[in-house]
Biopython code that builds the backbone (N, CA, C, O; Angstrom):
import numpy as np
from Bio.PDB.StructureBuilder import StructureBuilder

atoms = [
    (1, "UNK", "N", (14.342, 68.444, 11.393)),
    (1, "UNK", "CA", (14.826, 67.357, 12.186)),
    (1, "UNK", "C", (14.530, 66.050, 11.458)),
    (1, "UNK", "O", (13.459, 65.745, 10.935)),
    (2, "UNK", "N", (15.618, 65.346, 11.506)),
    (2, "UNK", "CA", (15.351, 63.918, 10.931)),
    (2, "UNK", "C", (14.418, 62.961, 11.489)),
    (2, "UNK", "O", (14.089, 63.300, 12.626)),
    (3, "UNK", "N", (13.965, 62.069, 11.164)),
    (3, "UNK", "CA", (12.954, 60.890, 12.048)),
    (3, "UNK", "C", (13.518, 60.166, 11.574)),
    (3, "UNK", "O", (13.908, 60.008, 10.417)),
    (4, "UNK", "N", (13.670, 59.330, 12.993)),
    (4, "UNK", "CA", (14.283, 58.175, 12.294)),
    (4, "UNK", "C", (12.914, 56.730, 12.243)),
    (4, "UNK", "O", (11.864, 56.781, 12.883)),
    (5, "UNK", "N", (13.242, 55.820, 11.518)),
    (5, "UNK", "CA", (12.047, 54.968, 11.531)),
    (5, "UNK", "C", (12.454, 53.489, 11.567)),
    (5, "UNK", "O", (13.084, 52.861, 10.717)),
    (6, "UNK", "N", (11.977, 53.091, 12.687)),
    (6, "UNK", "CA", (12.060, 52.219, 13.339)),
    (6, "UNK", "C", (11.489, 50.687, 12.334)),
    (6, "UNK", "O", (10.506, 51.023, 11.674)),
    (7, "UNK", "N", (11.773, 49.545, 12.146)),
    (7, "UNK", "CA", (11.131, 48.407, 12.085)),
    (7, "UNK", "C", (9.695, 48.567, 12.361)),
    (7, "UNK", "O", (9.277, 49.070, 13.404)),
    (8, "UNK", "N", (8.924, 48.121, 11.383)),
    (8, "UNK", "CA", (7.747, 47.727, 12.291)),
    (8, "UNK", "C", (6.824, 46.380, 12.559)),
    (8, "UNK", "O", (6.306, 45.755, 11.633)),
    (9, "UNK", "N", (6.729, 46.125, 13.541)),
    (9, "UNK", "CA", (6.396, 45.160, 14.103)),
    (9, "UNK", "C", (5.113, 44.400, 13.212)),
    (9, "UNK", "O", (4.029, 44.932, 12.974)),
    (10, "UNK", "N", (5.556, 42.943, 12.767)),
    (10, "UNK", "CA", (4.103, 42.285, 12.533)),
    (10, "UNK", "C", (2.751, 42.384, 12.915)),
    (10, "UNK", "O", (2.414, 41.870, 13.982)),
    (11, "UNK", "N", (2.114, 42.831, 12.373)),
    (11, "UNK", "CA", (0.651, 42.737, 12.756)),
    (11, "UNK", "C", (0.461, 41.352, 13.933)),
    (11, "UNK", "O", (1.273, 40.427, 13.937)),
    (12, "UNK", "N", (-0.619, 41.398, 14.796)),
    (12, "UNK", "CA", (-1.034, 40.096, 15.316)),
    (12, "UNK", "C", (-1.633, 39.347, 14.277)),
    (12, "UNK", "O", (-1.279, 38.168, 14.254)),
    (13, "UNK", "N", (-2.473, 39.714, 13.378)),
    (13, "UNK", "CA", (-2.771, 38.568, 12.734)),
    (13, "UNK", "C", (-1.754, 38.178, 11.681)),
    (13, "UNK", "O", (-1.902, 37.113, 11.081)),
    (14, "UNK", "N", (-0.587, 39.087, 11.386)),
    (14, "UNK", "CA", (0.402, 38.518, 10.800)),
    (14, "UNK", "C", (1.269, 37.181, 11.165)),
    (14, "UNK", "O", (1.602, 36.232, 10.456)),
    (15, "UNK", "N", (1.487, 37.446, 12.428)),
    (15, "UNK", "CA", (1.885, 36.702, 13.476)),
    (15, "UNK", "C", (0.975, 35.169, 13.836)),
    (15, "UNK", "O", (1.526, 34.136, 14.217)),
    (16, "UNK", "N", (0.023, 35.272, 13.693)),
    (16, "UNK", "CA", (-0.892, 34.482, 13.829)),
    (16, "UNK", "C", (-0.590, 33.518, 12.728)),
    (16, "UNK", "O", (0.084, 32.490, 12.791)),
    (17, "UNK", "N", (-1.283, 34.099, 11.596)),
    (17, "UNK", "CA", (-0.725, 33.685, 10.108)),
    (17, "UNK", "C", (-0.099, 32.632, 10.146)),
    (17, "UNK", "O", (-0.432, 31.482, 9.861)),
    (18, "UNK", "N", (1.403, 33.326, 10.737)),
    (18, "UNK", "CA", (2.450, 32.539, 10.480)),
    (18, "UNK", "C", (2.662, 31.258, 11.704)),
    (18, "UNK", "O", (3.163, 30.157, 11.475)),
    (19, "UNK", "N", (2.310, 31.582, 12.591)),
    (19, "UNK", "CA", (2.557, 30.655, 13.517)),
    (19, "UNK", "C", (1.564, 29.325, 12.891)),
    (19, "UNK", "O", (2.025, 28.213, 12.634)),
    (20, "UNK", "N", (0.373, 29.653, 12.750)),
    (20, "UNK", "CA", (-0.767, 28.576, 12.000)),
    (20, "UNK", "C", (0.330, 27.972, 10.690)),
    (20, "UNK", "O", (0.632, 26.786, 10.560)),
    (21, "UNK", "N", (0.713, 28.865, 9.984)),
    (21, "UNK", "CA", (1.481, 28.357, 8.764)),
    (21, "UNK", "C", (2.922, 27.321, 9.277)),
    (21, "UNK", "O", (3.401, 26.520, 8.474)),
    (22, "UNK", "N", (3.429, 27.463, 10.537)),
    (22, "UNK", "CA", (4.232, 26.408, 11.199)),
    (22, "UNK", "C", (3.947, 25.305, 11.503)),
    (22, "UNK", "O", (4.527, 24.234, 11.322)),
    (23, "UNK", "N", (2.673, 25.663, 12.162)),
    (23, "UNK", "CA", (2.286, 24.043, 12.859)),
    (23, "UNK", "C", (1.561, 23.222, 12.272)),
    (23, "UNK", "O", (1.317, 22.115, 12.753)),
    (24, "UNK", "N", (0.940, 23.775, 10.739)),
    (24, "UNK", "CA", (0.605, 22.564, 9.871)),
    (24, "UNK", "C", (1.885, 22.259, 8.952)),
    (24, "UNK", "O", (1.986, 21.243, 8.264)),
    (25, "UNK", "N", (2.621, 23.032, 9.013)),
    (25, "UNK", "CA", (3.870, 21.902, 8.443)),
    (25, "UNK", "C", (4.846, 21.079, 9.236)),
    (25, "UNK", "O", (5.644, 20.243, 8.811)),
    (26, "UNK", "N", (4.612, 21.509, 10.571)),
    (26, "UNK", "CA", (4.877, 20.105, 11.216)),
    (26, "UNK", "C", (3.919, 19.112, 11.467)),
    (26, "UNK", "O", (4.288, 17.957, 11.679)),
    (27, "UNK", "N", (2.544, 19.471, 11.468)),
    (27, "UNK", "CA", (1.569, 18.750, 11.885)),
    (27, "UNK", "C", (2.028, 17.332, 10.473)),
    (27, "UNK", "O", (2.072, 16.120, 10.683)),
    (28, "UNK", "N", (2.283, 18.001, 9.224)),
    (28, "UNK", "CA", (2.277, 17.423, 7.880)),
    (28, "UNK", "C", (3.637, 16.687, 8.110)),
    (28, "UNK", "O", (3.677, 15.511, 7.749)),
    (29, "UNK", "N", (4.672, 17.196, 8.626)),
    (29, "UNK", "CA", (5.995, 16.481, 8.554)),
    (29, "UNK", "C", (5.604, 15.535, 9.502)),
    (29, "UNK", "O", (5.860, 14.359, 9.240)),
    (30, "UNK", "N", (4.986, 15.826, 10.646)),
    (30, "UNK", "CA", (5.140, 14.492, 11.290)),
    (30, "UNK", "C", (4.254, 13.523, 10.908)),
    (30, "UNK", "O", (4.608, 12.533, 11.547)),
    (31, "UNK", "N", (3.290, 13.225, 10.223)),
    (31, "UNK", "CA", (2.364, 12.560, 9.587)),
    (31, "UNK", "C", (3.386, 11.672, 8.765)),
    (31, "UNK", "O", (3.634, 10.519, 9.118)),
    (32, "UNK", "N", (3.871, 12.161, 7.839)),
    (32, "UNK", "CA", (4.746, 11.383, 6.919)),
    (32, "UNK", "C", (5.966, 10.358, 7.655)),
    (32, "UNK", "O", (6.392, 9.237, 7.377)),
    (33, "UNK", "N", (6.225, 11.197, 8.554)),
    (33, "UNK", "CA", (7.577, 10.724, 9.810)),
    (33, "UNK", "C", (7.069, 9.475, 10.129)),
    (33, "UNK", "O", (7.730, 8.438, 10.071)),
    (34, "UNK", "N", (5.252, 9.598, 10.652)),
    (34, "UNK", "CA", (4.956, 8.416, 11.439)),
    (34, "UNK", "C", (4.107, 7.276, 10.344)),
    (34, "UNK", "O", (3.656, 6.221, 10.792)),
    (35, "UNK", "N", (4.005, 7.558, 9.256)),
    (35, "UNK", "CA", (3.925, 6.788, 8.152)),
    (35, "UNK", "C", (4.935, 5.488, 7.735)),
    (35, "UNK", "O", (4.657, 4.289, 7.748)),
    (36, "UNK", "N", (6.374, 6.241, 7.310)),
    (36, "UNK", "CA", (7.762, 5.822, 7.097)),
    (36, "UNK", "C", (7.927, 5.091, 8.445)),
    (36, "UNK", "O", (7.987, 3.892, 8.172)),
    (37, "UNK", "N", (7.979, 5.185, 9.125)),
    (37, "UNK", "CA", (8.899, 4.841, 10.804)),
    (37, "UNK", "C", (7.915, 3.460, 10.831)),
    (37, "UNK", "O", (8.300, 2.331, 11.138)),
    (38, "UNK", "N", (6.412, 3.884, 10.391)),
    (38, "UNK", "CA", (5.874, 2.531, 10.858)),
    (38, "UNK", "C", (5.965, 1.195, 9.519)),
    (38, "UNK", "O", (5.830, -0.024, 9.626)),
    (39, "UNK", "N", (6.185, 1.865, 8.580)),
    (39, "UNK", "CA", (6.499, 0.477, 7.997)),
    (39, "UNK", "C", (5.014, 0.491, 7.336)),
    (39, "UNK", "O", (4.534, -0.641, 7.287)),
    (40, "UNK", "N", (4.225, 1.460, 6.846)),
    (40, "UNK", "CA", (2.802, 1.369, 6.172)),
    (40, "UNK", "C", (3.169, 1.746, 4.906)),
    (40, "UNK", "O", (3.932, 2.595, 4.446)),
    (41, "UNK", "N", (2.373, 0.831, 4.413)),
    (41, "UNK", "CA", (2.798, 0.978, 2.603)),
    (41, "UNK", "C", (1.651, 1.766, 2.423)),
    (41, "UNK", "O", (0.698, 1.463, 3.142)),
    (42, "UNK", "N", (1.459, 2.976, 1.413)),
    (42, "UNK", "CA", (0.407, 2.953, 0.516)),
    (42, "UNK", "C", (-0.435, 2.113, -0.413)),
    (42, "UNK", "O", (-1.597, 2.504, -0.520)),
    (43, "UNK", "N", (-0.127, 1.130, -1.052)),
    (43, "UNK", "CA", (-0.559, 0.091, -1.468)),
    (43, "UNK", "C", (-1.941, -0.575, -0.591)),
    (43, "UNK", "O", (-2.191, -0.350, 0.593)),
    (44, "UNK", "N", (-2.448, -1.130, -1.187)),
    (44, "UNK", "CA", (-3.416, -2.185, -0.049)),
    (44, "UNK", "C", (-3.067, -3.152, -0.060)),
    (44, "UNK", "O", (-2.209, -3.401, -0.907)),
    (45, "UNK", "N", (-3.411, -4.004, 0.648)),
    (45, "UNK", "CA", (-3.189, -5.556, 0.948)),
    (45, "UNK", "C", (-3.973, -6.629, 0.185)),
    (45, "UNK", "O", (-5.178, -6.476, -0.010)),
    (46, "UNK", "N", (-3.408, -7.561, -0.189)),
    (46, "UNK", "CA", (-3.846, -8.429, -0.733)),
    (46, "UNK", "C", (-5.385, -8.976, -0.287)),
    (46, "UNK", "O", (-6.443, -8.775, -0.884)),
    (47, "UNK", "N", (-5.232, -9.483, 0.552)),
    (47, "UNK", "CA", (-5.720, -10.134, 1.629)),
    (47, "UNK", "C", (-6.035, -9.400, 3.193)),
    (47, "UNK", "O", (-5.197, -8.551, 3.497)),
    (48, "UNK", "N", (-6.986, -9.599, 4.062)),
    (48, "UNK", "CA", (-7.145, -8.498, 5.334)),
    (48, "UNK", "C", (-6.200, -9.808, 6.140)),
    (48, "UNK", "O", (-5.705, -10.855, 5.722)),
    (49, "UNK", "N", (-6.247, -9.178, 7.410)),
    (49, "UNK", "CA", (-5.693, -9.737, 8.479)),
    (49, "UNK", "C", (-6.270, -11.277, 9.122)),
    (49, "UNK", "O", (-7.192, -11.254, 9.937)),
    (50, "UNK", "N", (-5.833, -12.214, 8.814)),
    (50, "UNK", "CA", (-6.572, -13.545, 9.836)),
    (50, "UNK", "C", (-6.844, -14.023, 7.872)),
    (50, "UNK", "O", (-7.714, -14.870, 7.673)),
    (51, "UNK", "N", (-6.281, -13.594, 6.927)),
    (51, "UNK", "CA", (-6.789, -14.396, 5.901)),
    (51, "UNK", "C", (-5.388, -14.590, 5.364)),
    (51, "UNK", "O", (-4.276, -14.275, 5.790)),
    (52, "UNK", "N", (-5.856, -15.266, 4.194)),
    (52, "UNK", "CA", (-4.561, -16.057, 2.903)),
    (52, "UNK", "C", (-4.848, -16.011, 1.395)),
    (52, "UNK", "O", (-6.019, -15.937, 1.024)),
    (53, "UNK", "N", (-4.166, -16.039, 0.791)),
    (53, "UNK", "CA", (-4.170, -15.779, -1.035)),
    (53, "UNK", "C", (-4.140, -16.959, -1.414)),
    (53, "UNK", "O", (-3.201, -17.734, -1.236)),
    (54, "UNK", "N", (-5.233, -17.206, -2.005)),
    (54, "UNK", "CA", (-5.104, -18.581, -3.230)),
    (54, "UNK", "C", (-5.932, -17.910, -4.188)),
    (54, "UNK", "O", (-6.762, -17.003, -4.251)),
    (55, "UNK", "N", (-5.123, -19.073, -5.180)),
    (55, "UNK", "CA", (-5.468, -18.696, -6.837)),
    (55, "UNK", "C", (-5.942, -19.856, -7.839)),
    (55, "UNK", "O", (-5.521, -21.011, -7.762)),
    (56, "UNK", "N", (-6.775, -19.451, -8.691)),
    (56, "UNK", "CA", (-7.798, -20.171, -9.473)),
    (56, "UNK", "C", (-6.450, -21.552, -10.106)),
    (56, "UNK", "O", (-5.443, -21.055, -10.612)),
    (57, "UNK", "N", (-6.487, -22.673, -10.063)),
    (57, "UNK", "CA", (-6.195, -23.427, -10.703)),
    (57, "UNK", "C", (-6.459, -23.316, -12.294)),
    (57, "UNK", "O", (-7.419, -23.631, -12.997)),
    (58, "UNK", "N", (-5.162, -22.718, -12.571)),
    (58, "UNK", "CA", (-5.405, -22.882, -14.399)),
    (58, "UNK", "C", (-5.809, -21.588, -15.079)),
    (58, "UNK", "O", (-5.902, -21.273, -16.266)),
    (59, "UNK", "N", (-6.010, -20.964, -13.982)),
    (59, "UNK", "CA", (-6.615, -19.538, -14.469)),
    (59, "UNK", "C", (-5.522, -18.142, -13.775)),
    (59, "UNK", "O", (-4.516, -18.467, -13.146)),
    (60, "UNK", "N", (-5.791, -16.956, -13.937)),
    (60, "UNK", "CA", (-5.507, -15.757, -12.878)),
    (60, "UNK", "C", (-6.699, -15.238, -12.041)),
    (60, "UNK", "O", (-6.764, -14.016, -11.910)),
    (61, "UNK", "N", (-7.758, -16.082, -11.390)),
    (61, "UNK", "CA", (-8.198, -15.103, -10.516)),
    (61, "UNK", "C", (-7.623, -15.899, -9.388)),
    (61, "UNK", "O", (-7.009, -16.956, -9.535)),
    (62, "UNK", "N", (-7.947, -15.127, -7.908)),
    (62, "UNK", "CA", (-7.957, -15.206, -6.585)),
    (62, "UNK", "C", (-8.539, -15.016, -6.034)),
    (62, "UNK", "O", (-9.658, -14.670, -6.412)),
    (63, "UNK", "N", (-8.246, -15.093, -4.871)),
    (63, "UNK", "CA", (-9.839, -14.843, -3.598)),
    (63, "UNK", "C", (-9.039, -14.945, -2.404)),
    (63, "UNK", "O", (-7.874, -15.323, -2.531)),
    (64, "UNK", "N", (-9.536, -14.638, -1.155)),
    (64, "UNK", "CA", (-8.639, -14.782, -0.228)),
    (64, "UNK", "C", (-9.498, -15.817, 1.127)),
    (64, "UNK", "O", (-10.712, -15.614, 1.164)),
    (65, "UNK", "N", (-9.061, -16.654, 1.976)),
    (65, "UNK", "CA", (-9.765, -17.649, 2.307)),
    (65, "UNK", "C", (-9.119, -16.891, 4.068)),
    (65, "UNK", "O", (-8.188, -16.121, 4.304)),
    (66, "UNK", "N", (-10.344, -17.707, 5.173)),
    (66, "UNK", "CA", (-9.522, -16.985, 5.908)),
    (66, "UNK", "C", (-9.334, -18.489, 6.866)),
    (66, "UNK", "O", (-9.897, -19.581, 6.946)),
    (67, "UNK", "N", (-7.929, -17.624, 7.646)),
    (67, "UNK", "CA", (-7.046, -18.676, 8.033)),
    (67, "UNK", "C", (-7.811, -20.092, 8.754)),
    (67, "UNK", "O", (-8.946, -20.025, 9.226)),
    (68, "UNK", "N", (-7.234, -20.982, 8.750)),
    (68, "UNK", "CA", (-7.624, -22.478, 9.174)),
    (68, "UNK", "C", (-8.431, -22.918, 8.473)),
    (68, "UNK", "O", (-8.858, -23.997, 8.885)),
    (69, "UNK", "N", (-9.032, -22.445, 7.214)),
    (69, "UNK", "CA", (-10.029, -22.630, 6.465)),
    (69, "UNK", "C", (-9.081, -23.349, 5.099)),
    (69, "UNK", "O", (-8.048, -22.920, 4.584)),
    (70, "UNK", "N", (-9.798, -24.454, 4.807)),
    (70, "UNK", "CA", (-8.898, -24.762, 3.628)),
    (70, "UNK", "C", (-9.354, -24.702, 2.296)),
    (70, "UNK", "O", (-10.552, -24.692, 2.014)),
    (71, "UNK", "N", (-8.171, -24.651, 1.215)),
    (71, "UNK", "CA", (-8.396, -24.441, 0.048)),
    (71, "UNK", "C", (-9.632, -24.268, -0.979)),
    (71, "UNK", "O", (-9.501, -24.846, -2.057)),
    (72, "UNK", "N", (-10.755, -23.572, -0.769)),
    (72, "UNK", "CA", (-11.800, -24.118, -1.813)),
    (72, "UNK", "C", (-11.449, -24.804, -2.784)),
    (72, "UNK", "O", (-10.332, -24.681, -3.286)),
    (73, "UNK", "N", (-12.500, -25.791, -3.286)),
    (73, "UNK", "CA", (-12.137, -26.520, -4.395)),
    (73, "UNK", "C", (-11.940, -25.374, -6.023)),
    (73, "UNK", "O", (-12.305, -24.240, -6.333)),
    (74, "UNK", "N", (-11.345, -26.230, -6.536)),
    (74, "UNK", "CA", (-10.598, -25.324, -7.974)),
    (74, "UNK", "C", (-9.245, -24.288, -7.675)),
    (74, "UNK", "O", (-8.607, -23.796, -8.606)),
    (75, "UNK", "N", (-8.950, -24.068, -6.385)),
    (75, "UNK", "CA", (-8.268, -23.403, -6.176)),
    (75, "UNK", "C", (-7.092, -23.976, -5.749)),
    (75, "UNK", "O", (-6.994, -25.182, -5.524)),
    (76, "UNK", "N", (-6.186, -23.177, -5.623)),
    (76, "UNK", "CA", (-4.794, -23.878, -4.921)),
    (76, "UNK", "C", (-3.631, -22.242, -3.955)),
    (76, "UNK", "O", (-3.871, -21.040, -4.070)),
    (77, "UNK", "N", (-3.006, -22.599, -3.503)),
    (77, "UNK", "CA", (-2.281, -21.910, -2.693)),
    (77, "UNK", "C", (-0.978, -21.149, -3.636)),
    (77, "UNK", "O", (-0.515, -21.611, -4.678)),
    (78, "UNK", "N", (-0.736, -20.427, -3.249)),
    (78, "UNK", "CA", (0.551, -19.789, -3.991)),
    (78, "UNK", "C", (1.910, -20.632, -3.898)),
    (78, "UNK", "O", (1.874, -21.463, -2.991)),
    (79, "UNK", "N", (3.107, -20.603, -4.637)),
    (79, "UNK", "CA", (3.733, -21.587, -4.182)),
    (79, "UNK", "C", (4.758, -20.604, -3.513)),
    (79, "UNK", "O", (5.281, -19.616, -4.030)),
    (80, "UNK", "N", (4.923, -21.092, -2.268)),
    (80, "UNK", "CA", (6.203, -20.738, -1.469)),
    (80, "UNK", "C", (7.095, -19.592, -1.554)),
    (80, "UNK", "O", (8.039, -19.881, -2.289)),
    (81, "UNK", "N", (7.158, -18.689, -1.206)),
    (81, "UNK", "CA", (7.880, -17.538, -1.631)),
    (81, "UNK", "C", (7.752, -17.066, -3.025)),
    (81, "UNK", "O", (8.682, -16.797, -3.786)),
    (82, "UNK", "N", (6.114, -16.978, -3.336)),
    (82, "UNK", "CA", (5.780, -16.214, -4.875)),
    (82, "UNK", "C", (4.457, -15.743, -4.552)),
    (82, "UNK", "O", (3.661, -15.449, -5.444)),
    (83, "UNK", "N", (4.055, -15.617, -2.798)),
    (83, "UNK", "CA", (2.817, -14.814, -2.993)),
    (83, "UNK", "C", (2.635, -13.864, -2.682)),
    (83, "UNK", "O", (3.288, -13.327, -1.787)),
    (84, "UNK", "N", (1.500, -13.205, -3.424)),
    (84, "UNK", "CA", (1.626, -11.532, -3.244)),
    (84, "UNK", "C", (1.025, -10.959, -2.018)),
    (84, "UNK", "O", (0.041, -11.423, -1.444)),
    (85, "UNK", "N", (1.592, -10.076, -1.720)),
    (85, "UNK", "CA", (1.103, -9.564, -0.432)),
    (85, "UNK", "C", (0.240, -8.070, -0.241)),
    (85, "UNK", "O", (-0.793, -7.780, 0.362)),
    (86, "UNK", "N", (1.303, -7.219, -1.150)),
    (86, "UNK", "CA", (0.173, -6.323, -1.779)),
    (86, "UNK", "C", (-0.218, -5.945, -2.952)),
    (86, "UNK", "O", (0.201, -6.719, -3.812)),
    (87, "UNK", "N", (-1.061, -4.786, -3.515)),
    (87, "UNK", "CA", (-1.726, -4.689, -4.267)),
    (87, "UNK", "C", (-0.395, -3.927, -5.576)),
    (87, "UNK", "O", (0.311, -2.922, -5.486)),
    (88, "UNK", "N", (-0.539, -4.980, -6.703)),
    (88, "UNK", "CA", (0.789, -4.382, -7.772)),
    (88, "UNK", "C", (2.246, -4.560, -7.032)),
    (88, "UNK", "O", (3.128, -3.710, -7.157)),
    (89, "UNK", "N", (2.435, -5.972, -6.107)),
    (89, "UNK", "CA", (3.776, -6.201, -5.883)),
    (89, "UNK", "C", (4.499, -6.913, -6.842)),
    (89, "UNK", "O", (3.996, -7.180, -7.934)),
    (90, "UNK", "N", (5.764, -7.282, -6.500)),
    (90, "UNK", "CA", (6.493, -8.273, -7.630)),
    (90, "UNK", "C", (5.327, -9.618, -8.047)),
    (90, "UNK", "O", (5.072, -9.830, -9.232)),
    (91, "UNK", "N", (4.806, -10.301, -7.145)),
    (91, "UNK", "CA", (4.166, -11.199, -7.252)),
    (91, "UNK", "C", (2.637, -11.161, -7.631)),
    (91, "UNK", "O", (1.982, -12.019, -8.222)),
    (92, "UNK", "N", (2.182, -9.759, -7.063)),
    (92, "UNK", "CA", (0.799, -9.390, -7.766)),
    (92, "UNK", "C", (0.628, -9.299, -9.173)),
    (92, "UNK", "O", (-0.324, -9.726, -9.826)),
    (93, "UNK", "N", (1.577, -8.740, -9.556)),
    (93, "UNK", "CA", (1.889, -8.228, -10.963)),
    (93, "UNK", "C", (2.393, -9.357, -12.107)),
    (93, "UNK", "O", (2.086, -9.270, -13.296)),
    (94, "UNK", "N", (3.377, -10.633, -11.429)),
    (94, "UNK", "CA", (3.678, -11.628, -12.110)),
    (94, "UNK", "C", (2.594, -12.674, -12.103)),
    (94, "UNK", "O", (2.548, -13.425, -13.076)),
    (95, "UNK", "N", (1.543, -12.850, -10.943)),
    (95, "UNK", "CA", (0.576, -13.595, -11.335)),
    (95, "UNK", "C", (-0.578, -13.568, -12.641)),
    (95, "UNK", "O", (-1.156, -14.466, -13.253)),
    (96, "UNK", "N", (-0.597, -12.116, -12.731)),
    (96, "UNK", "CA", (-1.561, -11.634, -13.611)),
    (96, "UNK", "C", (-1.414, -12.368, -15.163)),
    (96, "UNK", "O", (-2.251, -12.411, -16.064)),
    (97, "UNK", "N", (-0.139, -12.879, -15.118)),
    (97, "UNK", "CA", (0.148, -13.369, -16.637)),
    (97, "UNK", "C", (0.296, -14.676, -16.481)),
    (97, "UNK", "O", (0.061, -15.329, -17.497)),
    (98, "UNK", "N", (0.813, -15.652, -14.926)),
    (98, "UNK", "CA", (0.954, -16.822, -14.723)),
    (98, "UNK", "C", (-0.077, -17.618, -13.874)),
    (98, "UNK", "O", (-0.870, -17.094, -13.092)),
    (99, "UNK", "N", (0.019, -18.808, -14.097)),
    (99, "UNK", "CA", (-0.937, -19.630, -13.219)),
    (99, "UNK", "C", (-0.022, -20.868, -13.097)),
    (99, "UNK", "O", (1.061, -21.154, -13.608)),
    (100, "UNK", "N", (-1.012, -21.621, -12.066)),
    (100, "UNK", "CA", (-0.378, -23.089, -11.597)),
    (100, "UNK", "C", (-1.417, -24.034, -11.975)),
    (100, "UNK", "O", (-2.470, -24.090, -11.340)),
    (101, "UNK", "N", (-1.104, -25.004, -13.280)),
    (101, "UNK", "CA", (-1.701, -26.228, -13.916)),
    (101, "UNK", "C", (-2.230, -27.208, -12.767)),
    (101, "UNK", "O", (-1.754, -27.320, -11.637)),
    (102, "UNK", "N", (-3.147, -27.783, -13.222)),
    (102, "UNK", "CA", (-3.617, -29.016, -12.849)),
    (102, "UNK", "C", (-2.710, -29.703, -12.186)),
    (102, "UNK", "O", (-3.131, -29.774, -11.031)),
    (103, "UNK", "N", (-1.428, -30.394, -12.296)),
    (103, "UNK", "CA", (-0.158, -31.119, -11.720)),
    (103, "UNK", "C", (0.475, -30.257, -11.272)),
    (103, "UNK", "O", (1.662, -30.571, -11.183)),
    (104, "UNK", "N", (0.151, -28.865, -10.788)),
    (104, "UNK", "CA", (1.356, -27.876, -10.223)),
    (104, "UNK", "C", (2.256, -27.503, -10.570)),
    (104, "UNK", "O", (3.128, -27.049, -9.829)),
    (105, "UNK", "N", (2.321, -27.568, -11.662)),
    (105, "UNK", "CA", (3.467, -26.719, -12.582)),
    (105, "UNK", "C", (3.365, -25.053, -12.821)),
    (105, "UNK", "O", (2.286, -24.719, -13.310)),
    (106, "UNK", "N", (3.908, -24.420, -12.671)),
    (106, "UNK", "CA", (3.786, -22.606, -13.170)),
    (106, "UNK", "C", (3.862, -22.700, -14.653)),
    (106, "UNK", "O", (4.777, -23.300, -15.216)),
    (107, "UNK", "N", (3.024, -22.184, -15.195)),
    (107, "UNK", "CA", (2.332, -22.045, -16.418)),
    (107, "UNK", "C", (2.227, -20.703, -16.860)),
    (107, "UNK", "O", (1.413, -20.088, -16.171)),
    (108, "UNK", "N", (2.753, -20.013, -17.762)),
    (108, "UNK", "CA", (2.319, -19.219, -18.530)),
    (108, "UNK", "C", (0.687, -18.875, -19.047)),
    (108, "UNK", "O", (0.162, -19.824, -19.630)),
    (109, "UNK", "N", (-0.189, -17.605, -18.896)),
    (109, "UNK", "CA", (-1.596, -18.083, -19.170)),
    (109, "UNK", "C", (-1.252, -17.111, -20.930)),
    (109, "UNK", "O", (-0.692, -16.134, -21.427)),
    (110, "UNK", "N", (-1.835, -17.945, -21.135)),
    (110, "UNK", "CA", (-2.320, -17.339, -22.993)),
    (110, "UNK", "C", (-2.918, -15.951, -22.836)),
    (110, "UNK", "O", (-3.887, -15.916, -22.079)),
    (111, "UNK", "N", (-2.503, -14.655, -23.458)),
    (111, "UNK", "CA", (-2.978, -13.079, -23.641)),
    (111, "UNK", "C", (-4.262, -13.554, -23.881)),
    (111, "UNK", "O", (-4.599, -14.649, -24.331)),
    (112, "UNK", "N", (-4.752, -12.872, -23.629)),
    (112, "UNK", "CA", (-6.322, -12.275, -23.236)),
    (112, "UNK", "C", (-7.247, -13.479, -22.474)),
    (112, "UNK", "O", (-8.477, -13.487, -22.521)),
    (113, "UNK", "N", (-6.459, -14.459, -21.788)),
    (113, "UNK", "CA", (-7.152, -15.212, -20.883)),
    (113, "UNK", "C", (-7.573, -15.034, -19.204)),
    (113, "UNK", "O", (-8.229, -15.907, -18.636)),
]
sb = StructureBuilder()
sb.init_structure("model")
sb.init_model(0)
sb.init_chain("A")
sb.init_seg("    ")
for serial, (resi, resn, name, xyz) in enumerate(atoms, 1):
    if name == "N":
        sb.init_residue(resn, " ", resi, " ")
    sb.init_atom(name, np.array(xyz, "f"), 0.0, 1.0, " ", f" {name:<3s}", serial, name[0])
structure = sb.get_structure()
């Protein structure tokens, strides 16, 4: 007589397995979902929250001052739509080579200054 043979059913811990193996890849998809949706960069921020970016007069360093607080001396403010916001942005990255002179001019800084 023939037997016939049926499918056989996943183990429970097969089953298990796999169900665990589902819900950390949604647990993971939605992580990324709510990353993107919110508008969070990987990058860091220049500056924390309640502060501002100014930069060494004549030089490339910075520091960040916090708000209503004004300019330390030697320093000066970014000019107008050229400051950086985060860490290696267009403007993070172009300061590193430029500065703003004594009379406020954008200045080129000399390699290895």
């Amino acid at each position: 007589m023939n037997r016939i043979t049926l499918p056989s059913r996943p183990t429970t811990r097969a089953r298990r397995a796999r169900r665990l193996g589902a819900v950390a890849v949604a647990v993971l998809a939605g992580g990324v979902a709510a990353v993107a949706l919110s508008g969070c960069s990987v990058r860091d921020s220049i500056c924390g929250n309640g502060e501002y970016p100014v930069m060494t007069i004549g030089g490339t360093g910075s520091q960040c001052v916090k708000n209503g607080e004004e300019v330390p001396e030697g320093y000066t403010r970014y000019p107008e739509g050229k400051v950086p916001r985060k860490v290696d942005d267009k403007w993070d990255v172009y300061w590193r080579s430029h500065t703003v002179d004594k009379d406020g001019a954008v200045v080129e800084v000399p390699e290895g200054e």
